[in-house]
C-alpha positions in Angstrom: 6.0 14.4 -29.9 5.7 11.8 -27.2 6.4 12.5 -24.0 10.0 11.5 -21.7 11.9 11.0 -19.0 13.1 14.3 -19.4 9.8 16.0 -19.9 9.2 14.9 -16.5 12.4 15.7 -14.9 12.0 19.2 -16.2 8.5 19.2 -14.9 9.4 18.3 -11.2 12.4 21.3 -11.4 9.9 23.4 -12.4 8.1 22.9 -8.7 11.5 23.5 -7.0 11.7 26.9 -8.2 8.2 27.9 -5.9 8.9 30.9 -4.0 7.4 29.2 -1.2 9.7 26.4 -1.3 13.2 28.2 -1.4 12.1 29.5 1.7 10.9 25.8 3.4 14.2 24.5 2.2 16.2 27.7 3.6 13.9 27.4 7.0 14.8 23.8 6.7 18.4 24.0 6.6 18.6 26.9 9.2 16.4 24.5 11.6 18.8 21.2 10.4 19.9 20.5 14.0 16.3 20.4 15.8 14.5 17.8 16.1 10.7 17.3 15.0 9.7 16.8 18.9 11.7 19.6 19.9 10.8 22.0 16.6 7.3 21.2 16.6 6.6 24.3 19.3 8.6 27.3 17.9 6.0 29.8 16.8 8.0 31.8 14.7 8.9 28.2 12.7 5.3 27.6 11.6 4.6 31.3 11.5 6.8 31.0 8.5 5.1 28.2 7.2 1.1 30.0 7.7 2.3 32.7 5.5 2.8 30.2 2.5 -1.1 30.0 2.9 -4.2 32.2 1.7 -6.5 31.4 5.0 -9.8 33.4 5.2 -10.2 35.7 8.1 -14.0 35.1 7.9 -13.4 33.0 11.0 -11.0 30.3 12.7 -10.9 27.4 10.1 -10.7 24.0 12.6 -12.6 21.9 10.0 -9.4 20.8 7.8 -10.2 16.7 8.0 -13.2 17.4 5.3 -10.7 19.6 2.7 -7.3 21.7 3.6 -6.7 24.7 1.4 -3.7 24.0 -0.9 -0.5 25.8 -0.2 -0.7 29.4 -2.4 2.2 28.4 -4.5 0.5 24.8 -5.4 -2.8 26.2 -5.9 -1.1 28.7 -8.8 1.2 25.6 -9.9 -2.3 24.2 -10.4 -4.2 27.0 -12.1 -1.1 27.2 -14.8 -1.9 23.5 -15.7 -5.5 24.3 -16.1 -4.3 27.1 -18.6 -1.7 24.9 -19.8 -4.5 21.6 -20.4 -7.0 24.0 -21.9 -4.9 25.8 -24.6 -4.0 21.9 -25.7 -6.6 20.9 -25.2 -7.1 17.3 -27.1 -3.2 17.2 -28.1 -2.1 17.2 -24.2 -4.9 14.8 -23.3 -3.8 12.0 -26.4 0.1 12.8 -26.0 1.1 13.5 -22.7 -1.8 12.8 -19.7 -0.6 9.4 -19.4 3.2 9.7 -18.9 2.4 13.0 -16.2 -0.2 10.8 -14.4 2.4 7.9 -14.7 5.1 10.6 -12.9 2.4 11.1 -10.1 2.0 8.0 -9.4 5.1 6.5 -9.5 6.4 9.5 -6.6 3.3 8.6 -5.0 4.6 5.2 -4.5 7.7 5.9 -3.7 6.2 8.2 -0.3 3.7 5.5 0.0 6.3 2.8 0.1 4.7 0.3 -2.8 6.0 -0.4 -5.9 3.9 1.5 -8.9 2.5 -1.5 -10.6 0.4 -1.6 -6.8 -1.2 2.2 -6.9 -3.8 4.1 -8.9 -4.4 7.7 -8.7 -8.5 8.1 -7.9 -10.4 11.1 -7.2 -11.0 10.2 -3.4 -10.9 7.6 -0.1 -14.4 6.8 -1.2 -13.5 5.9 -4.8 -11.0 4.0 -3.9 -12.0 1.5 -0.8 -15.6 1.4 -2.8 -13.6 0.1 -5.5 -12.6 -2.8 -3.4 -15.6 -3.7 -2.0 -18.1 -3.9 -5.3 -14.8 -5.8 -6.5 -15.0 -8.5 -4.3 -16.6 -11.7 -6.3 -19.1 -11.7 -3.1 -21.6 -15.0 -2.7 -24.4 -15.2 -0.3 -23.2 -15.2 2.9 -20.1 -14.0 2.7 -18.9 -12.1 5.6 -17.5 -8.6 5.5 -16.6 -6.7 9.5 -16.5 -3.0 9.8 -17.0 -0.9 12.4 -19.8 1.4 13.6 -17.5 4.5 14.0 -16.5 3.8 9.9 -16.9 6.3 7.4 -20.6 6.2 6.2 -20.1 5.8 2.4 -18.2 2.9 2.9 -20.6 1.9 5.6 -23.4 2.2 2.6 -21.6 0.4 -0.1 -20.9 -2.4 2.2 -24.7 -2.4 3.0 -25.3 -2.0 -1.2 -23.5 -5.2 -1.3 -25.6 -7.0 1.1 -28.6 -5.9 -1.0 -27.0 -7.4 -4.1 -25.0 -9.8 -3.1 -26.6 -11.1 0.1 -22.9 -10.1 1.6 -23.7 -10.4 5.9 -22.1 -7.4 7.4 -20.6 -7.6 10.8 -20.5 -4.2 12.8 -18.6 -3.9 15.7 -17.9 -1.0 17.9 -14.6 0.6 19.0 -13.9 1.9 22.8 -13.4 5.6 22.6 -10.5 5.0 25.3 -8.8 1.7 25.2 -6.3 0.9 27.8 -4.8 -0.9 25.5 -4.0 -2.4 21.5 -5.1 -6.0 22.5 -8.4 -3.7 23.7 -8.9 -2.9 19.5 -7.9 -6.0 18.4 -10.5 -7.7 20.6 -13.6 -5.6 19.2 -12.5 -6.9 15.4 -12.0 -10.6 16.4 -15.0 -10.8 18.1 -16.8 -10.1 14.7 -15.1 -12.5 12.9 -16.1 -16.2 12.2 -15.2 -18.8 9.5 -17.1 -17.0 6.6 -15.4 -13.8 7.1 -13.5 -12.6 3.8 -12.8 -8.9 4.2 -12.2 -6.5 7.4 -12.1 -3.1 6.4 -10.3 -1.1 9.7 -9.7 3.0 9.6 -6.5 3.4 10.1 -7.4 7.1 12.0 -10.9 7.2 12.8 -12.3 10.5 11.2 -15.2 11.3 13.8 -12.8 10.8 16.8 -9.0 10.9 15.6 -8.4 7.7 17.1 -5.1 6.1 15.7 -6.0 2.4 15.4 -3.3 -0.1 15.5 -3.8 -1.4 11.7 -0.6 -3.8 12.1 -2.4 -6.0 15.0 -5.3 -6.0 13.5 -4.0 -6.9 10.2 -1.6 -9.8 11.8 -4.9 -11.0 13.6 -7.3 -11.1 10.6 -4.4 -13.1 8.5 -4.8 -15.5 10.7 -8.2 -16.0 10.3 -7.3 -15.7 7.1 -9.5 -12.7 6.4 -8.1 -10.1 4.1 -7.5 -6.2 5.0 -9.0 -3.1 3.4 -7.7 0.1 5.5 -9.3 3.2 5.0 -6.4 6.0 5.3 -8.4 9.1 4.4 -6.9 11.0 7.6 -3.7 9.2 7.7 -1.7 9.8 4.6 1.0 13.0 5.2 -0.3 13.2 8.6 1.1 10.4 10.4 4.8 9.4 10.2 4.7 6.0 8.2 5.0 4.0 5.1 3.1 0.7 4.0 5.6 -1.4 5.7 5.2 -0.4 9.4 1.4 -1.6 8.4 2.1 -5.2 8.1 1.0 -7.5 5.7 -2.0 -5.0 4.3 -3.8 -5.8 1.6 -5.4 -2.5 0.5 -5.5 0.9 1.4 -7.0 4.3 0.1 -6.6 7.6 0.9 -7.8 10.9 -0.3 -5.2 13.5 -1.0 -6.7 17.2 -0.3 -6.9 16.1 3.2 -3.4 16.1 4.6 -1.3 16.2 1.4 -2.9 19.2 0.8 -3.7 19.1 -3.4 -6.6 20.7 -5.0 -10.1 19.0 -4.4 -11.0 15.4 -6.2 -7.7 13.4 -5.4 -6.8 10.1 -4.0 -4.9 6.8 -4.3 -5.7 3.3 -4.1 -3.1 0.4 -3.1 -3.4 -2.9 -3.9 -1.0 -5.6 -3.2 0.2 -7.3 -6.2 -1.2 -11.1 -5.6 -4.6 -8.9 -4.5 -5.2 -7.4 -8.4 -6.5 -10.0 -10.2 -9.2 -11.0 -8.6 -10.7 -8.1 -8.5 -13.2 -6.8 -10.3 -13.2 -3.4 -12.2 -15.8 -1.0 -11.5 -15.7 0.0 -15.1 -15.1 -2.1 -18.1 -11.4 -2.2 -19.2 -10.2 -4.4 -21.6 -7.0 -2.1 -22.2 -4.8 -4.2 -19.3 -4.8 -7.8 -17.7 -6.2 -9.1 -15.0 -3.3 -8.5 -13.1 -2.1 -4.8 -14.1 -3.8 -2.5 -11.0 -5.0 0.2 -14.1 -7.3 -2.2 -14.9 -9.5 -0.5 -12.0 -8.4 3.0 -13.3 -10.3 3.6 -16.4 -11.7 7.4 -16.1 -12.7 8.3 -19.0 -11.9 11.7 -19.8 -11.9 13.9 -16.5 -10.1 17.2 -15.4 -6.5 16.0 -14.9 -4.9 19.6 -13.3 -5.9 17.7 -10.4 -3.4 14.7 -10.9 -0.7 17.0 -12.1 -0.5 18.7 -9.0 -0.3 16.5 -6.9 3.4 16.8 -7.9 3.5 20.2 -6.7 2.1 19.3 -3.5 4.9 16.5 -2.1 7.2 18.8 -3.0 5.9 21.4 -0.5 5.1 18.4 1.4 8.4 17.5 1.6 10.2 20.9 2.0 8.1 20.6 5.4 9.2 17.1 6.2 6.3 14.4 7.1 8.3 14.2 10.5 8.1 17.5 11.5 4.6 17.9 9.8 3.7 15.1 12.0 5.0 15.9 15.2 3.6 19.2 14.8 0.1 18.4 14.0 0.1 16.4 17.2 1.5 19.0 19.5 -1.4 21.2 17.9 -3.9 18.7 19.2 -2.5 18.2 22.8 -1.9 22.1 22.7 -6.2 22.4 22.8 -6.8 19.6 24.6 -4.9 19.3 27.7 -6.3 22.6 28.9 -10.0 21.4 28.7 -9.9 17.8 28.9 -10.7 17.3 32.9 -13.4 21.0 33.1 -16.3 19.9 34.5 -18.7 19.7 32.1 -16.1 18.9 28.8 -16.7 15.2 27.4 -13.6 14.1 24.8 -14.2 11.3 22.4 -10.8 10.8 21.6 -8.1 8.8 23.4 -6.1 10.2 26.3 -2.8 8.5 25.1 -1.0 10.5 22.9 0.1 7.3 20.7 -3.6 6.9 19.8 -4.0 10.5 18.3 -3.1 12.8 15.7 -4.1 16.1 15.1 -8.1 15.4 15.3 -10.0 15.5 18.5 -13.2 15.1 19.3 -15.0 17.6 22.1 -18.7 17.3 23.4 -19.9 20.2 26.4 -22.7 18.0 28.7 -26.1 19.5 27.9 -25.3 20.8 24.3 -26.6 18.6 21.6 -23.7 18.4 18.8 -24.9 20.4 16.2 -25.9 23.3 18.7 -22.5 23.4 20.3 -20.7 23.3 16.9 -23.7 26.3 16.0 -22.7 28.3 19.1 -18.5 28.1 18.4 -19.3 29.9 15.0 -22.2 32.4 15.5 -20.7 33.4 19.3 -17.3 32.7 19.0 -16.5 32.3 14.9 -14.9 29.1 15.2 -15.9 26.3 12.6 -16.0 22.7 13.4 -18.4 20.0 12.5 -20.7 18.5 14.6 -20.8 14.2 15.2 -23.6 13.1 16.6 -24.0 9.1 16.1 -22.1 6.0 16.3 -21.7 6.4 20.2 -19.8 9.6 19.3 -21.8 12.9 20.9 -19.6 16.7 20.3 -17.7 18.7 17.3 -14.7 17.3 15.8 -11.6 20.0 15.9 -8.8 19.6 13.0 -6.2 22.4 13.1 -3.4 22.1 10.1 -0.3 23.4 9.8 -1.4 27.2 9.3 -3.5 26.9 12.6 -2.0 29.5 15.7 -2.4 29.1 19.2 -4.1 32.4 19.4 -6.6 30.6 17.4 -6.7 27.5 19.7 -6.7 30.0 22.6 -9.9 31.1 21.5 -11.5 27.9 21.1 -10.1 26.8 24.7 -11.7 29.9 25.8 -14.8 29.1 24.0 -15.2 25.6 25.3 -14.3 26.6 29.1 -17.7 29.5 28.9 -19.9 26.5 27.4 -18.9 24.1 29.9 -19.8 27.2 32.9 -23.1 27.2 30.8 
């Protein structure tokens, strides 16, 4: 029987019967008159929130920005459609995976702030902004600017396209402390000259959790008439936003078991709608026009538990509300660092001004290469980070989530003041 509406409707009150989320939307509605500012520091709040997670006691997780564990309730919402795609097997996959992928994306959308014709569900950031790039109908000479401080599989593919293509990459270099917007925008302009076609621009950069003002330097690069690609890996369901506050974008791609918190091996990829057609597939699809976004979507046959709960996971998402979720993540961060920042011996690689960041920082201890401080944390102290150690970026990079305590950044502020005494 082909799948409805109604199949779907009945699928998305399925998720709002979660144990988890009758009590987010009872903490919710008890918690109705705060604010997120003003909510975003009441222990016993996101106390209630941790215990919606299973978070290992093998030591302090503050390595989230790679992969955060699913909420409990969404990780069993996805283990039911593994059972449930399995026992099906081929009859779900012919019938009913394209309308329940449809339903994903079109509520991804909707948070995003697109229309759905302009979004794809991929497995990853990666997937999606290389997409873009090998799509580009590059010619010798054609310029592409990025940054140093980029992610580096985008910095490879861009560098796989200047093999193939004889595409000249520009690399600029971001100031770890600007004092100001017109500071960022500056170190993008500077790399761009009349041949310029693409600037790809993070909109938080992963190794520092610098916020980058992706609005100015969109509205600059138009100008130049250079399009936009905007790598949101660390952005999506962490920042407070939708596509419009991002100006005149005209890609972006984000992965979704960062900050949304699904199950490993999902993403999205937006396009703008005058964008599409010109773009190249990475994959053959003669299924859809040149101007229908699936076009760059073909698959194959994959393990779609993944895409279906993505579902599961706004809806916990937004039980939470990305205001609060937002406001809370940053108090985390400022929490951490405004205990350490000026101890002799600490060196941050993350903006002081709290508009610039998020919940990622970035801490180096004078005298400890990267990987032995982020070595010492765990072994001495049993706190996990990851070390960074290029791109003028020198210490470990600290991402607490929503089920992080301040007994657990206590810890690592005590950790970091007995390094920095040596």
């Amino acid at each position: 029987m082909a799948p409805t509406r109604r199949d779907a409707v009945r699928a998305l009150a399925a998720v709002s019967t979660l144990p988890a989320l009758r009590t987010l939307h009872a903490l919710a509605a008890h918690t109705a008159h705060e604010t997120p500012s003003a909510l975003a520091g009441r222990q016993d709040y996101w106390e209630e929130i941790r215990r919606a997670y299973d978070i290992t006691t093998d030591f302090v997780q503050l390595e989230n920005g790679y992969f955060s564990p699913c909420a409990r309730d969404v990780h069993e919402r996805y283990l039911a459609h593994l059972r449930m795609v399995n026992a099906r097997s081929s009859h779900y996959m012919r019938t009913q995976q394209v309308e329940d992928k449809r339903v994903a994306r079109r509520a991804l959308a909707a948070h995003f702030g697109c229309d759905e014709s302009e979004l794809i569900i991929t497995r990853n950031t990666t997937e999606s902004l290389d997409t873009v790039i090998s799509g580009f109908d590059w010619r010798a000479g054609d310029e592409a600017v990025m940054a140093e401080q980029d992610y580096g599989a985008m910095l490879d593919h861009f560098a796989l396209m200047e093999r193939r293509h004889g595409l000249v990459r520009r690399v600029s270099s971001l100031p770890i402390d600007p004092s100001s917007d017109a500071d960022v925008v500056a170190a993008y302009e500077r790399a761009i000259t009349p041949r310029t076609r693409l600037l790809m621009v993070c909109h938080l950069v992963n190794i520092t959790g610098h916020v980058l003002p992706v609005r100015a330097i969109t509205e600059m690069a138009h100008r130049h008439g250079v399009q936009v690609l905007v790598d949101g890996a660390h952005a999506f369901a962490h920042l407070h936003f939708t596509r419009a506050d991002l100006g005149p974008i005209d890609y972006y791609g984000t992965s979704l078991h960062k900050w949304l918190g699904t199950p490993l091996g999902a993403g999205f990829l937006y396009v703008r709608r005058d964008r599409i057609a010109p773009l190249w597939p990475l994959f053959g699809e003669r299924g859809f026009p040149d101007d229908d976004i699936r076009k760059l979507n073909h698959t194959g046959t994959h393990p779609v538990a993944t895409d279906l709960a993505i579902i599961d996971a706004l809806a916990f998402h937004d039980a939470i509300g990305l205001a609060r979720k937002s406001a809370r993540l940053r108090w985390l961060q400022r929490y951490w660092t405004t205990r350490v920042r000026d101890l002799p011996g600490i060196v941050f690689n993350t903006p002081r001004d709290e508009s610039r960041t998020a919940a990622i920082a970035n801490v180096g201890v004078r005298g400890l290469a990267p990987a032995e401080l982020a070595r010492r944390l765990l072994d001495d102290h049993g706190i996990f980070t990851v070390a960074i150690d290029g791109a003028g970026v020198h210490g470990v990079r600290v991402t607490p989530h929503l089920f992080t305590t301040t007994a657990e950044l206590d810890r690592l502020v005590d950790a970091l003041t007995r390094l920095a005494r040596g």
